[in-house]
C-alpha positions in Angstrom: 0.0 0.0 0.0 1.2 3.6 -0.7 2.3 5.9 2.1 0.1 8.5 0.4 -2.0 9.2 -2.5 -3.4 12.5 -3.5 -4.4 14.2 -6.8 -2.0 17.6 -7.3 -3.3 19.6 -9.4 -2.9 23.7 -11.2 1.2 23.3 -10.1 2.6 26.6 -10.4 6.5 26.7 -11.3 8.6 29.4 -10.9 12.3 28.4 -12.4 15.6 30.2 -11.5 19.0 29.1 -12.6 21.3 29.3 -9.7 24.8 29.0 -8.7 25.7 24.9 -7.9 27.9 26.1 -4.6 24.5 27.3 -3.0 22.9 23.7 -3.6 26.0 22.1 -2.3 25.2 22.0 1.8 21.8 20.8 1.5 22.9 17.7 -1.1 21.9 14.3 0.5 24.8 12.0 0.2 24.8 9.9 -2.3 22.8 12.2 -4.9 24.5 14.2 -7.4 22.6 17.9 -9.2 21.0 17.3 -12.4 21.2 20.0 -14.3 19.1 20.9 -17.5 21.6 21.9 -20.6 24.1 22.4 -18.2 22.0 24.9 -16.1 21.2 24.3 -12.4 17.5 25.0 -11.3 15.6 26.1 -8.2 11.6 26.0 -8.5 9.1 28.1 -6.6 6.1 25.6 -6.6 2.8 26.0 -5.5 -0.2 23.3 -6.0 -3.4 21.9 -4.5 -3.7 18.8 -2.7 -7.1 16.9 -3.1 -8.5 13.9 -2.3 -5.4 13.3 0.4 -5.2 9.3 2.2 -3.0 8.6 4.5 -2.2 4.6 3.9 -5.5 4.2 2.3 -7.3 6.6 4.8 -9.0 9.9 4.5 -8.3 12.4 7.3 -11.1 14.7 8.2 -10.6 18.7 7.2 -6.8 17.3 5.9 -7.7 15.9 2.7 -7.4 19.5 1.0 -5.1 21.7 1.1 -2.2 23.6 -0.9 1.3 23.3 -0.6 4.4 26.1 -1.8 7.9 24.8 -2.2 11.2 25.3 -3.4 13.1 22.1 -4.6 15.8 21.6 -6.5 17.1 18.8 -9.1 19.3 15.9 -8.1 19.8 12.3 -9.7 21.2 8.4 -7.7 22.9 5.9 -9.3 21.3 3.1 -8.7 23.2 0.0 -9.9 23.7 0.7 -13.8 20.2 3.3 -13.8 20.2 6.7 -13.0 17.1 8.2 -11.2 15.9 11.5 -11.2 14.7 13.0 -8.4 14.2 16.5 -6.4 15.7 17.9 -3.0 13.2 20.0 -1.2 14.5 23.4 0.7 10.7 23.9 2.9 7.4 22.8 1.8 5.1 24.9 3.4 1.5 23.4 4.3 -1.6 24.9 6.4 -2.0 22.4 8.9 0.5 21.2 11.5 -0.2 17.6 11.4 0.1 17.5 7.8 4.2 19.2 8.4 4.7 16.7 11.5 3.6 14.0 9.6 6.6 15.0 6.8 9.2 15.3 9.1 8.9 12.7 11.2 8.6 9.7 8.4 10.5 11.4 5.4 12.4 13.9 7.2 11.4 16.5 5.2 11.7 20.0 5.6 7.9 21.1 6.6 6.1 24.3 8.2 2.9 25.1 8.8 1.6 28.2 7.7 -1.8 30.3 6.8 -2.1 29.7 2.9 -4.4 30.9 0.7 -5.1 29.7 -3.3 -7.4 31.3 -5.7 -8.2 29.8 -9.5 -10.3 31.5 -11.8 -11.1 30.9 -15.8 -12.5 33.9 -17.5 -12.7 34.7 -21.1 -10.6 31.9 -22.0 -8.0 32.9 -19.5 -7.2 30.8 -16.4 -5.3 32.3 -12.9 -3.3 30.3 -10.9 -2.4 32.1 -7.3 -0.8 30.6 -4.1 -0.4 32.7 -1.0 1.5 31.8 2.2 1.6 34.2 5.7 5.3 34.4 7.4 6.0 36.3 10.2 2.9 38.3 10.2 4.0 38.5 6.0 1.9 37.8 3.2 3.5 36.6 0.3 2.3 35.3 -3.0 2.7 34.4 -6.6 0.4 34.3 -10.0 0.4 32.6 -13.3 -1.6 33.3 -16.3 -2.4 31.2 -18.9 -4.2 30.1 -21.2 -7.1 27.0 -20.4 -6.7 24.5 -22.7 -3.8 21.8 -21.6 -1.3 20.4 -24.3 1.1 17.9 -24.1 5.0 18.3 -22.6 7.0 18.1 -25.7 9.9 15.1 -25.0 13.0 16.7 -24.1 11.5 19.5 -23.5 12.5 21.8 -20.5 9.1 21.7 -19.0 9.8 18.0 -19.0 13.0 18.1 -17.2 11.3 19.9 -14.5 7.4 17.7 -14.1 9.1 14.5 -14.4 11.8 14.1 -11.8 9.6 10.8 -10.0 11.9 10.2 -6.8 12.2 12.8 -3.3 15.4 12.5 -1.4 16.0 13.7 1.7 19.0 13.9 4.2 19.1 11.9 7.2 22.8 12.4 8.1 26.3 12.6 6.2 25.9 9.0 5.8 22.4 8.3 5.0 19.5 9.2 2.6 15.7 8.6 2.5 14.5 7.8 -0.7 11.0 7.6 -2.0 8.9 7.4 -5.4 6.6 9.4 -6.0 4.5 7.7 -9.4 2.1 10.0 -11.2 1.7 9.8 -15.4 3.1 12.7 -17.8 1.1 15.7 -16.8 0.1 18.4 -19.3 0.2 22.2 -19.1 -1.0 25.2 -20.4 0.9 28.2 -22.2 1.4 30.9 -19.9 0.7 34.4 -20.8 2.3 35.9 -17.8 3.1 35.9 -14.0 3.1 37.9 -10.7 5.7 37.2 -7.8 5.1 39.0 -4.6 8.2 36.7 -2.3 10.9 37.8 -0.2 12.7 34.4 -0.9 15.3 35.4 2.4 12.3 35.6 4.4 11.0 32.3 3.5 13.8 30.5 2.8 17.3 32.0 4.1 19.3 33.8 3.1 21.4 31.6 0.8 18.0 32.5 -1.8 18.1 35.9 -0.8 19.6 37.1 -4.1 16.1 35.6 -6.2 14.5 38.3 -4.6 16.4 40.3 -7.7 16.8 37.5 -10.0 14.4 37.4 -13.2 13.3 33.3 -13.6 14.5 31.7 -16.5 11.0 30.4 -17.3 7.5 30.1 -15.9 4.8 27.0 -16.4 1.2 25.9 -15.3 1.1 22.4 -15.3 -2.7 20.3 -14.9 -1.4 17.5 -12.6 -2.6 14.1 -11.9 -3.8 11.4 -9.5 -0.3 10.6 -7.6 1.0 7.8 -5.2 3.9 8.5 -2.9 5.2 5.1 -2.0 7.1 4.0 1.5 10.7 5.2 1.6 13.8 3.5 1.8 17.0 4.0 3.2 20.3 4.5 1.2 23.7 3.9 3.1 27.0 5.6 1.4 
């Protein structure tokens, strides 16, 4: 049985390029970056959780819910295979269980936050916003686009960054969770434009200060899926 399964669905994505020495301390061991056309990526991601079981079970006024994070792109050798994966920096959730949950079976990096989404389609335009509250801080971010989904072009950018299928997460210098996450190729919608309202240093550190300045290198609205996240397992380096 699956850990968790979920549908995500209207992920926003925010893409910087950024400097590999920033990624470096918060590498699991083991893991390597994986860079796209030999650029390293950040992503500002905000989506909606729906539908939410916990090993087969629903949890009352948890099942939906959005979530904003910033991950990064990493790959594992795995005997002869390579697979792709992401590195979380915070995933921010609104309920607390939901973060304790995280961090206490996956180690992940979760907080609990007010959040706020809003979706509208209007005159064949469709808005995407996710909004989070930090210390007494609202902060936000907007994608417009259009409302008909395609499909991700192969080898395309936008498929670099929706089909990394694996989470790892540091346990100590010597060990890493792993864990699948197993979804099918999403599709997305051409953007028309975007509005960022995030002081990344506030959020985040200030290691990803400097994105408060930074223009990102590209900006998608993907549909999303029905998604399993499956029991982890434990790498030893």
């Amino acid at each position: 049985m699956s850990f968790l399964t979920a549908e995500w669905r209207k992920l926003a994505i925010v893409n910087y390029a950024i400097d590999k020495d920033i990624l470096m301390p918060y590498l699991p061991v083991g893991t390597v970056l994986d860079l796209w056309n030999g650029t390293c990526y950040v992503s500002l991601i905000g989506f909606l959780f729906k539908a939410t079981k916990l090993l087969g079970v629903s949890i009352p006024f948890h099942s939906n819910f959005e979530e904003v994070n910033l991950r990064f792109y990493v790959k594992y050798k795995d005997g002869e295979n390579w697979k792709r994966g992401v590195v979380f920096i915070k995933e921010i959730v609104p309920k607390f269980a939901l973060s304790f949950v995280a961090n206490t079976m996956y180690r992940e990096n979760y907080e609990a936050m007010p959040m706020t989404h809003n979706w509208s389609d209007a005159g064949g335009a469709l808005t995407v916003e996710y909004g989070w509250r930090y210390k007494k801080n609202w902060q936000s971010f907007s994608v417009r686009s259009e409302n008909v989904p395609t499909e991700i072009e192969a080898g395309s950018e936008a498929e670099f960054i929706t089909e990394h299928y694996w989470g790892y997460t540091a346990y100590n210098t010597l060990k890493t969770y792993e864990y699948e996450v197993k979804h099918p190729k999403w599709q997305q919608y051409k953007v028309n434009g975007y509005q960022l309202s995030v002081d990344f240093g506030l959020t985040y550190g200030d290691n990803f200060k400097f994105l408060n300045q930074e223009t990102p290198v590209s900006v998608m609205l993907a549909e999303g899926s029905a998604i399993s996240v499956e029991k982890k397992n434990v790498i030893h380096c």
